[in-house]
C-alpha positions as CSV (number, residue, x, y, z in Angstrom):
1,X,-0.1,18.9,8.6
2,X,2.7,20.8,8.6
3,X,4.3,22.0,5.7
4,X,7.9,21.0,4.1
5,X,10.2,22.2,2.4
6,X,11.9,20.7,-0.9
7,X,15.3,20.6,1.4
8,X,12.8,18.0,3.5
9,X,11.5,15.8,0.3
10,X,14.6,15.1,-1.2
11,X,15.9,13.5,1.9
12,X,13.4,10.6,1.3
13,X,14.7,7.7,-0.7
14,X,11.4,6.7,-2.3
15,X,12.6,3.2,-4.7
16,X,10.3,0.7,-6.7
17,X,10.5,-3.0,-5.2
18,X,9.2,-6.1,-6.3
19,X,7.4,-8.2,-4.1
20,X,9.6,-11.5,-3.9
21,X,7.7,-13.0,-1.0
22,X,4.9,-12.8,1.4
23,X,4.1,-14.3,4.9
24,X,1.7,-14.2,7.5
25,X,2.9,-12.9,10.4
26,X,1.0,-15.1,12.7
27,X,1.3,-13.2,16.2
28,X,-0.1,-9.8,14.7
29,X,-3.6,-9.0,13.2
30,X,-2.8,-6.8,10.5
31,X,0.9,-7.4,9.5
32,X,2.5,-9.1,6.5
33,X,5.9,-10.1,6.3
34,X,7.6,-9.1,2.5
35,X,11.0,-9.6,1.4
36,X,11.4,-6.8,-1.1
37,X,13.5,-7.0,-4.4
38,X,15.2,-3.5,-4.7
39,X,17.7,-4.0,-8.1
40,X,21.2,-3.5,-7.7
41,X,20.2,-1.9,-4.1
42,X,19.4,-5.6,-3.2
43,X,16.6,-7.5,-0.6
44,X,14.8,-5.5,2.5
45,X,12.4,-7.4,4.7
46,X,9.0,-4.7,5.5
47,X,6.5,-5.8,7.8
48,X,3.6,-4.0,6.3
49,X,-0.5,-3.5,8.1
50,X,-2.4,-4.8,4.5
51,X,-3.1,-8.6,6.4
52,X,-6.9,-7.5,6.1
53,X,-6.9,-6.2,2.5
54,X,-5.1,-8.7,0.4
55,X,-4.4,-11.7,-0.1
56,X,-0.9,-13.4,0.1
57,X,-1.2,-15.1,-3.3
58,X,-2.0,-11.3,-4.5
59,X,1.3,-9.5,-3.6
60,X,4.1,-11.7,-5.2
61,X,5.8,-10.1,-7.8
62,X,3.4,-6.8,-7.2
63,X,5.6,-2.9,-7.7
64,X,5.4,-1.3,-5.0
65,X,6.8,2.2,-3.6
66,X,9.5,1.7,-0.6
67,X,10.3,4.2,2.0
68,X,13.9,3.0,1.1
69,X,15.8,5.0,4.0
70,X,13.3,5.1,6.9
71,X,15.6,3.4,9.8
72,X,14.8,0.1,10.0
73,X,12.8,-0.6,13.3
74,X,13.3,-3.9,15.5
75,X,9.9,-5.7,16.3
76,X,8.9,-8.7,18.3
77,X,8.9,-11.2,15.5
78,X,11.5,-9.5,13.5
79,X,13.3,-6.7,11.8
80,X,11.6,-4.0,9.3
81,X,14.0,-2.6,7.2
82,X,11.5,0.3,5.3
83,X,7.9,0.8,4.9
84,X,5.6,0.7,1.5
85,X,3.7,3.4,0.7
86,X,-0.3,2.9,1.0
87,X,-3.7,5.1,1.1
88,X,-6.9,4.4,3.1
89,X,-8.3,4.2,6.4
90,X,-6.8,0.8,7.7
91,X,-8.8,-2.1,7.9
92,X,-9.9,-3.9,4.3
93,X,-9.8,-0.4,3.3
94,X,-5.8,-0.4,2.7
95,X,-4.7,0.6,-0.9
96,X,-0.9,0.2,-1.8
97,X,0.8,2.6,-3.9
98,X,1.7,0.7,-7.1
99,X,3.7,2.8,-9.9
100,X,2.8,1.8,-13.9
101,X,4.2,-0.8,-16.1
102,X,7.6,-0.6,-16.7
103,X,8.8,0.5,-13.6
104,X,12.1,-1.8,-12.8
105,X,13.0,-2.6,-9.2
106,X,15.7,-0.3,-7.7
107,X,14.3,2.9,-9.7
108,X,14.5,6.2,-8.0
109,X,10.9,7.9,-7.7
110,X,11.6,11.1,-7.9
């Protein structure tokens, strides 16, 4: 991998969102649709490869890390605004980032 610089890192906007909803996205094998509650910075739709590894009923209202300023990317069944941050080889082996209690939606991680 090659190395950055602090310069590089801050241009990331890394936010805590709140799951608000989660679909199936029928026509792909691994993708989830979720609209994403961002505070005062308000909604983003992320189309995220976790289908295998969890469960639907599991994500609403889950924290999660957003890749907040990642240009949002026009796919066949819709429009990802962002990505959420996860560990893991793929598969059912897919670990999402989650940050503690009493992280509020919108916060900066810094």
């Amino acid at each position: 991998m090659e190395e950055i610089n602090i310069e590089d890192f801050v241009k990331i906007d890394l936010r805590i969102a709140r799951v608000k909803n989660a679909v199936e996205v029928p026509e792909a094998n691994k993708l989830i649709k979720l609209v994403l509650d961002v505070g005062d910075l308000g909604e983003k739709t992320v189309f995220a490869g976790i289908k295998q590894a969890y469960k639907l009923t599991d994500l609403e209202n889950k924290l999660v890390v957003l890749v907040n300023n990642l240009k949002p990317r026009q796919m066949s069944f819709g429009l990802s605004e962002g990505m959420i941050l996860a560990a893991g080889p793929g598969g059912e082996d897919v670990f999402m980032v989650s940050p503690d209690n009493g992280a509020q939606p919108g916060m900066r991680v810094k």
